[in-house]
Each structure stands twice: as C-alpha cells, then as structure tokens.
C-alpha positions in Angstrom: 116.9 128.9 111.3 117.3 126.3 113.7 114.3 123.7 114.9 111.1 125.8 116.3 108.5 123.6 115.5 108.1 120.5 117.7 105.7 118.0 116.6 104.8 115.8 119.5 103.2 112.3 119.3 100.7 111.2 122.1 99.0 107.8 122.2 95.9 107.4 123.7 97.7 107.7 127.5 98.2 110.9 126.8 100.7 113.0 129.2 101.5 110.2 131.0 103.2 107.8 127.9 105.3 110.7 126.5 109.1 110.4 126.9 111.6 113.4 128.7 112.1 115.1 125.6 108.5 115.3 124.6 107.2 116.6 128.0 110.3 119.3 128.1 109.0 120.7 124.6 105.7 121.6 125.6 106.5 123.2 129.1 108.8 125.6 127.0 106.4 126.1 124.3 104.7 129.7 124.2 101.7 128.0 122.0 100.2 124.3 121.2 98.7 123.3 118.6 96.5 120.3 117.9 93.0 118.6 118.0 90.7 119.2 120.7 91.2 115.4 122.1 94.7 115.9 122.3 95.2 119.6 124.1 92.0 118.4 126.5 95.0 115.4 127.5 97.0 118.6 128.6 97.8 118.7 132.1 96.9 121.7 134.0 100.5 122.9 134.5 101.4 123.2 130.4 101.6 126.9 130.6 101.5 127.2 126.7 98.8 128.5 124.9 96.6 126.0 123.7 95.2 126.4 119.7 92.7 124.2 117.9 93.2 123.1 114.7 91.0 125.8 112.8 87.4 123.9 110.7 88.6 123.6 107.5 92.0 122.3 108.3 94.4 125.4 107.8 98.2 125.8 108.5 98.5 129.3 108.1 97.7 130.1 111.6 100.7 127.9 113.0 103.1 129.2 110.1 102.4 132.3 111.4 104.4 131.5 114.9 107.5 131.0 112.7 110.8 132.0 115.1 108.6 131.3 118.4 108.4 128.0 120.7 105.8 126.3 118.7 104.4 122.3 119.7 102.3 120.6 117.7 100.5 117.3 119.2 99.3 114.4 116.3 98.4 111.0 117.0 101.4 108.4 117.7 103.9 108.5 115.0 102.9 112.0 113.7 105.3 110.6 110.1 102.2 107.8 109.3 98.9 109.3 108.1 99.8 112.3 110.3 100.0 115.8 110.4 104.2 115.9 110.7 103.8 115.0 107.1 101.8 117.3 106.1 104.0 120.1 107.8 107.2 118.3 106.4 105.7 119.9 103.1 106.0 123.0 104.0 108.6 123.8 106.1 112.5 122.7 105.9 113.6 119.8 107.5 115.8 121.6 110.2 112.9 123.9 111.1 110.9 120.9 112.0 111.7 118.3 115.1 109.6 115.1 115.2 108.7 113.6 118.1 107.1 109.7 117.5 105.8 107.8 120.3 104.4 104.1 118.8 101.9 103.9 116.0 98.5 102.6 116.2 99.7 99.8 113.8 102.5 99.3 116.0 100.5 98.9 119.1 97.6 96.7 116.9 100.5 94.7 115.7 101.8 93.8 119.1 98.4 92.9 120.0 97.6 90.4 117.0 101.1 89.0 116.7 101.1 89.7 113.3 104.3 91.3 111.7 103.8 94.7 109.9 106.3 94.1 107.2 103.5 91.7 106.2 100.2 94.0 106.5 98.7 96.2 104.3 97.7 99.6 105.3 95.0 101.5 104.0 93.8 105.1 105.4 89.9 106.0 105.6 90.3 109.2 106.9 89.1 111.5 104.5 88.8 108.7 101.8 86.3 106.8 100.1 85.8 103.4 101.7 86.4 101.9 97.9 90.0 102.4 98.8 89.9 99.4 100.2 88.7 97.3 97.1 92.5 97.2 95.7 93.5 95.6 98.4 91.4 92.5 99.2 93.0 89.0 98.3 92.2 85.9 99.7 94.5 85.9 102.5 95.6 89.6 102.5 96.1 90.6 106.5 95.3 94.5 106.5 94.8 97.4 108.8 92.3 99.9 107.9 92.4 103.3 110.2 89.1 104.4 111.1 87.5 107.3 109.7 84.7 107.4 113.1 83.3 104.6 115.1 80.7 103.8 112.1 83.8 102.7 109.7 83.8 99.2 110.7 79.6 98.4 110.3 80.3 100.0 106.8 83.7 98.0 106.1 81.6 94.6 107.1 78.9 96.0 104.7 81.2 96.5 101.9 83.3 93.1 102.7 79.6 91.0 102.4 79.3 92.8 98.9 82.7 91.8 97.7 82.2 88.8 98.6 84.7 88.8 101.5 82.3 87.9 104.0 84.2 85.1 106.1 86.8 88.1 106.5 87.8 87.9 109.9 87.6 91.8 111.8 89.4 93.3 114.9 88.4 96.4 115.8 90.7 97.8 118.3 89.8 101.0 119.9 91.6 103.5 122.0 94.7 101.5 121.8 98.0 102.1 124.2 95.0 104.0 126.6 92.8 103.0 129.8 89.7 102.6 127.4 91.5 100.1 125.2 88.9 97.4 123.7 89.1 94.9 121.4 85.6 93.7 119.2 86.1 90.3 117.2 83.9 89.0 114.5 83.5 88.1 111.2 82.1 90.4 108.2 79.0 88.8 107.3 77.9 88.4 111.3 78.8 91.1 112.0 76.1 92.9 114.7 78.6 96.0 116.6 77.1 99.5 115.7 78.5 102.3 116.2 82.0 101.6 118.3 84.5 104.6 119.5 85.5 107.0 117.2 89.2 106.2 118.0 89.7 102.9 116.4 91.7 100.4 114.3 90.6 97.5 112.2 92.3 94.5 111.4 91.4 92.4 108.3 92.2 88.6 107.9 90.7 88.4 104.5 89.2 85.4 103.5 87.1 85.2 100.1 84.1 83.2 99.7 82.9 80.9 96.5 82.4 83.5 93.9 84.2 86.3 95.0 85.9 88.4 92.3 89.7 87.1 92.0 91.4 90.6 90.5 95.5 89.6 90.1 97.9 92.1 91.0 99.1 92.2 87.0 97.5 94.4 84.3 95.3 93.0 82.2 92.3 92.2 84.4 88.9 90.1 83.0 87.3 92.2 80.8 83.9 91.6 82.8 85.7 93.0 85.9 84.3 96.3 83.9 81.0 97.9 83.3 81.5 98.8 79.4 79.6 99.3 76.2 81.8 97.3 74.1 84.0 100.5 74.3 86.5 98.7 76.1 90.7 98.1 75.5 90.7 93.8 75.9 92.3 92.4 77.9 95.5 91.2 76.0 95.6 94.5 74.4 95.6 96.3 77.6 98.7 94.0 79.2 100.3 94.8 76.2 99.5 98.5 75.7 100.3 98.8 79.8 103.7 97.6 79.6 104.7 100.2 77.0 103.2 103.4 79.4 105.3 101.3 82.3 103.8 103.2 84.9 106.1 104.0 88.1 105.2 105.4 91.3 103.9 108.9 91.9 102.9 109.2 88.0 100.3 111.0 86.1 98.5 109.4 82.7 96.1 110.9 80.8 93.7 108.3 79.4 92.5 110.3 76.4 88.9 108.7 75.1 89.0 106.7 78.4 85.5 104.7 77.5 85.0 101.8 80.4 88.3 103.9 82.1 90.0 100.5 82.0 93.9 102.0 81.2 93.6 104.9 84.1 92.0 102.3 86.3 95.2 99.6 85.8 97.7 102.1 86.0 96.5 103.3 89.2 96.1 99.9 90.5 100.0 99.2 89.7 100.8 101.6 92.6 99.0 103.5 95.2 100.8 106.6 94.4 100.1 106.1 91.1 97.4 108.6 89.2 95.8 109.0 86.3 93.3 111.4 84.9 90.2 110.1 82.7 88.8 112.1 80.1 85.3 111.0 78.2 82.6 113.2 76.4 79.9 110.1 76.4 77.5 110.7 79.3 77.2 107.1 80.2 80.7 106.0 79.6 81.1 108.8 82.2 78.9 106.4 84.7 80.7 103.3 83.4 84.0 105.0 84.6 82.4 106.2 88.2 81.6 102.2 89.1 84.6 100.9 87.8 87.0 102.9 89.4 84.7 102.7 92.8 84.6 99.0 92.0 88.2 98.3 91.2 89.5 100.0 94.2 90.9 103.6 92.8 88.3 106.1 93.9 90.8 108.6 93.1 91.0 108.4 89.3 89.8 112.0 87.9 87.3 112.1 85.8 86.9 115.2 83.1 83.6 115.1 81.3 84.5 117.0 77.8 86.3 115.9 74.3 89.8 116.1 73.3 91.5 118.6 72.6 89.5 120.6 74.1 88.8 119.2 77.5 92.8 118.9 78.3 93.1 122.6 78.1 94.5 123.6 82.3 95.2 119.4 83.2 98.8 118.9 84.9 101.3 117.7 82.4 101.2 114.0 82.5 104.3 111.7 82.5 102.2 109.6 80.2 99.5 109.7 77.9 97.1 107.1 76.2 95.1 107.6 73.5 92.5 104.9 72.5 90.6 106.4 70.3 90.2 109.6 68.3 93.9 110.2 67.2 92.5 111.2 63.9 90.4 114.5 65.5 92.5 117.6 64.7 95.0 118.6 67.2 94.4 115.5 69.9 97.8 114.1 68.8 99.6 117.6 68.7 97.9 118.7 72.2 99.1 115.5 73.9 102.9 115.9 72.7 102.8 119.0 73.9 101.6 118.6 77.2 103.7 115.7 77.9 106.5 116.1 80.2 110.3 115.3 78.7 111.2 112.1 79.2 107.4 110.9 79.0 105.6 107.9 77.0 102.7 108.5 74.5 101.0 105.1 73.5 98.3 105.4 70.8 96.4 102.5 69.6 94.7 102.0 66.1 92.2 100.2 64.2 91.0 101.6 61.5 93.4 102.0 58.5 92.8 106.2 58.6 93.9 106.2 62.3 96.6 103.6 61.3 97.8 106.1 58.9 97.6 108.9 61.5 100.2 106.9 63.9 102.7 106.2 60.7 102.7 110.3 59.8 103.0 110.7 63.2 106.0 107.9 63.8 107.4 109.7 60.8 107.9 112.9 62.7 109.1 111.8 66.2 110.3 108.3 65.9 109.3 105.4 68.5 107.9 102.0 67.4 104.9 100.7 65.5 103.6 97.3 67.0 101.0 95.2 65.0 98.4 93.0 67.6 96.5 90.2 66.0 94.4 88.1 68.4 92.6 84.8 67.5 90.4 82.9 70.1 89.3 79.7 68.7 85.7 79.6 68.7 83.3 76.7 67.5 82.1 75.8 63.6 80.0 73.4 63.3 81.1 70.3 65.3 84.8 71.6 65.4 86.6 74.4 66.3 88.4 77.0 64.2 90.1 80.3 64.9 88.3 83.8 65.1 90.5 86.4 64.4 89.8 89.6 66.0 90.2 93.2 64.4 94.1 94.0 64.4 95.4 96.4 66.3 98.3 99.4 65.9 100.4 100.6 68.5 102.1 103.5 68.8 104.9 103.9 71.4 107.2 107.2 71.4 109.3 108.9 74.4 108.9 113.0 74.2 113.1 113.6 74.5 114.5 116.1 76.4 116.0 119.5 75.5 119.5 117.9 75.1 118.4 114.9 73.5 118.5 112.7 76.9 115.6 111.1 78.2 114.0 111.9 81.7 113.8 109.8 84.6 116.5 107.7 83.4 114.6 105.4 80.5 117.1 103.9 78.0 115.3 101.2 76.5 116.1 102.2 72.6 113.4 100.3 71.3 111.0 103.1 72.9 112.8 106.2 72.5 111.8 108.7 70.0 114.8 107.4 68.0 113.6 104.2 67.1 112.1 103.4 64.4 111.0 99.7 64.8 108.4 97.9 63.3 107.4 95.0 65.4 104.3 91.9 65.5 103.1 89.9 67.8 100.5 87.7 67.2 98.6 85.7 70.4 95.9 82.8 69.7 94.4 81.6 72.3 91.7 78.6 72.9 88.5 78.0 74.4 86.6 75.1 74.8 83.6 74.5 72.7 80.6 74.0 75.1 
C-alpha cells in the first residue's frame, strides 16, 4: 500500500511557515487530524475534514481512514517527542510520509547559540518532573519541553531543592510564531507565574555549595539513598553492576530490591534503560518511591509482594538480580525461567547457606563464583587498623540459547553458562581517623 498517511509539522506560524509539499497534502486530504491549536491554524480554504484528537489519546479513529487521503498535523518535527513516532509504531514505514518543519530545540538553539549536539533533552509532557534529576551536573546545558505554562515555576522550585539554584532559565514561548517571548532568570529568583502553555526551557545548570555531586558511573554514595541498612554498598554495587552490564532498552528485575539501589543504577546508565523493583517490606517500599523520585528515574516499577510469588505475569527481563532470599524455594528456579536467552542472572551471598545455594546452583548451569572482601581502615585506639566487612558471593551466569549460542551477541567466556571460574577480589580502602 503506498503512502496515505501524511504527517505534517507546523511551527507556531502555522499555515504560513509550511513548505509546497506540506500545504499540497492537506488541500488533497479528505480528513485532518490533530490538536485543537493546530486545525484552529487551518485556513478557511482546507476543504478537508477537520478531527480532534479524541480525550484519552486514541489512534483507532485515524487507523480507521486506512486507504483514504489522511493528514495529520504535530508540532515541528513530528519524529522528536511527537506523534509521527507514535504512528511509526503502528503502521509500515511506506504507509507513512513525514513531513518536519524545524524543531522547537532547533529554533531555541538558534536563539541561544548553543549547539544541540551538546544539550540534553528531557520531555515533561506526560512525565514526572523528577525526570529531570538524572540530568543535573554542574555545567549540564539542557532543554526541558514544557508540560503547560506552570512547568517552569515548578522546575525553579525543584532546581532550589537540588540545590541548583544559580541555574540560569530561558523560557522561550511560542517560538518560530508572532507571540514569540523570551523570559530570563535564574532558579532561585525566580518570580514568573504562570507563562504560555506553549513553551521551552533552557537550563545552564550551575550547582551551588552543597549540592548533591551524583557521577555518571555506578556505584553512587551510599547516602545518596534512603535505606535501612538494607542496602547493596557501594563497591559491591559497581561490582555487581558491571556483571548485569546493562545496555539500552533493557529490562532487570531487582529481586528483594530493599533501598531499590540496583534498579535505580541500571536505569540511570541509559534513559531507555528499565528495571522493575520488587519488595514485600512496607517501608522499604517508601525507601524505593524517594529514591527513584530523588535519583532521577521516576519510571522504575515498583511491585509490592515476595518472590516467587510476586513475579508471577512481569515481562521477561534481560537481566535479573537477586540480593537477597536466593535460599526461599523456587526464587532461583522462577528467575531462570523467566529470563530471556542470552540474559545475565547475578546473585549475591552472605551467609554460608545462601553461599551454598549459588555453588548448587553454579553446579547446574555454569557461570562464575566471585568472592568480595572489603576492609575500610577505621581507628583503634590512637592508630588505625583495618575493619573487614562481611564477605560477599557472587553469582554471575548467562541463560544460553536453544542452540547453545548466546543472545544479543555476548561472548565474554568468563560469564557464560560454560564457565566455571572461581575468582577474588579483595579492595581496602582508607579513611582518615578524625
């Protein structure tokens, strides 16, 4: 089926800015889709008939004009944030014509002189402001699209409470149009209310004396968590995050998540990373709901309930962690099984009857045992001596496919299901007696 849809991309001038192609599609369209904003930028002589996007959002009115003359207007480039993404999910890619005219970030870019290879982006349209917590660094130069014209008195709330208050904002509204406007200020003097719902904010971030410095590697402070004790340290969590290696567009179960820390830092490793939580304790549960709000990956799924149990209907994950109860009946067996070929399992151990549990279980499907011992050195007296901490085991297996390869191309024979290495590594590290 050739090309029927025709998605169109108007800026803010509306009829005027579109190019010769853009205009011919809608005066041959028999129907138009889009927001109310955009058809009300129709002129009078687009002949078409003219359909809201129905409240909730729903495709299957405009799927339903399949074979016909169909447009569809979306907001400059219709590929960024837009709804020619959304549509390129569903239908084939010769059924579908895109149309861009120049992004918002493109026009806010030309305006700042600042070059977009080298700015963040970060969507609040239908997510949690938190989003942006990831993404603040001293320095960091980001563009954050507006969920409504109260977005940037929130942002400046939430940059004060990061400590991000000498942030510099731009908030640029109705940009490419005849309203266009441009608001500067900085976070923590910040005094605009309310400002056009069709708007774009630029961040120059600049962090203030004790704001929270969160690195872009795993293993993150352990006091960047709210935690009982319950909590993967912070060596141990670099070390237990390497062997899950998360990649883009991954799912990890974080089996007994406690504090959430593992789910938390492999979401933070990519944004299309994901990662499912599951904890029985009720405040654990609240531990987990701050830190992934606080750390920046509002996303993480939470499922309140106990392995095995609780995993029962969860997508298959491309990883899984387990820190804690891989001696409850059937949490080890349920994981396997769920885990997609080619997947990592990671297990870690402290006592000797869960230690035994990932030696049967090494035993049956291979993969590598890895011994953790961790000293700090820690006063005595008027010296110093080292404090070992409780050694820990790690498990780390690859589920093989049906023909003995592995998925997604891993080949590191130290981790496949193969392997039957025994390794140690042993960190001390000091700290000055006060």
């Amino acid at each position: 089926m050739p090309a029927w849809l025709t998605v169109v991309g108007m800026g803010d001038d509306g009829f005027a800015g579109l190019g010769r192609s853009a205009r011919r599609a809608l005066l041959e369209a028999s129907v138009v889709y889009g927001g109310e904003r955009h058809l009300a930028l129709l002129p009078a002589r687009i002949a078409a008939r003219r359909a809201a996007w129905p409240r909730p959002f729903d495709l299957a009115p405009l799927l339903a004009e399949r074979g016909g003359a169909v447009c569809v207007l979306a907001s400059g480039d219709p590929m960024l944030f837009g709804v020619g993404a959304t549509l390129a999910r569903h239908l084939p890619a010769d059924e579908l014509r895109v149309l861009p005219a120049p992004s918002s970030l493109s026009l806010a870019a030309a305006r700042l002189g600042w070059p977009l290879q080298d700015v963040a982006t970060v969507s609040l349209v239908g997510r949690p402001l938190a989003t942006l917590n990831a993404h603040l660094h001293h320095g960091a130069r980001i563009f954050v699209l507006s969920a409504d014209g109260r977005t940037p008195a929130a942002l400046a709330g939430l940059l004060n409470a990061r400590g991000f208050g000498a942030t510099r904002m731009i908030v640029l509204e109705h940009l490419g149009g005849e309203l266009e406007r441009r608001i500067d200020g900085r976070a923590d003097q910040w005094s605009a209310g309310e400002v056009a719902a069709l708007n774009l904010i630029a961040l120059d971030c600049r962090a203030t004396q004790g704001a929270p410095r969160l690195p872009l590697t795993c293993g993150l402070p352990d006091d960047a968590f709210r935690h009982d004790g319950q909590l993967t340290k912070r060596d141990v969590r670099a070390i237990t995050l390497a062997r899950l290696a998360p990649t883009p567009g991954e799912l990890l179960w974080d089996v007994g998540a406690g504090s959430g820390s593992i789910g938390i830092e492999w979401m933070r490793a990519h944004p299309a990373c994901r990662a499912i939580a599951i904890e029985h304790h009720a405040e654990r549960q609240r531990f987990i709901e701050h830190n992934r709000e606080a750390l920046g990956v509002p996303g993480l799924q939470l499922v309140a309930g106990r392995a095995p149990d609780a995993l029962q209907g969860l997508p298959a994950p491309d990883a899984v962690f387990i820190g804690g109860g891989v001696t409850v009946p059937g949490v080890l067996e349920a994981c396997w099984a769920s885990l997609r070929n080619g997947g990592r399992l990671v297990a870690n151990a402290v006592t000797l009857q869960s230690e035994t549990a990932l030696v049967a279980w090494r035993e049956r499907f291979g993969g590598t045992l890895t011994r953790i011992a961790l000293a700090d050195a820690q006063p005595l007296g008027g010296f110093d001596t080292w404090r070992q901490a409780l050694p820990i085991t790690l498990l780390a297996v690859v589920k093989r496919g049906r023909e003995g390869e592995v998925a997604n191309g891993a080949s590191d024979a130290s981790a496949t299901s193969s392997a039957t290495a025994v390794n140690t590594i042993s960190v001390t590290t000091g700290r000055t007696a006060q």
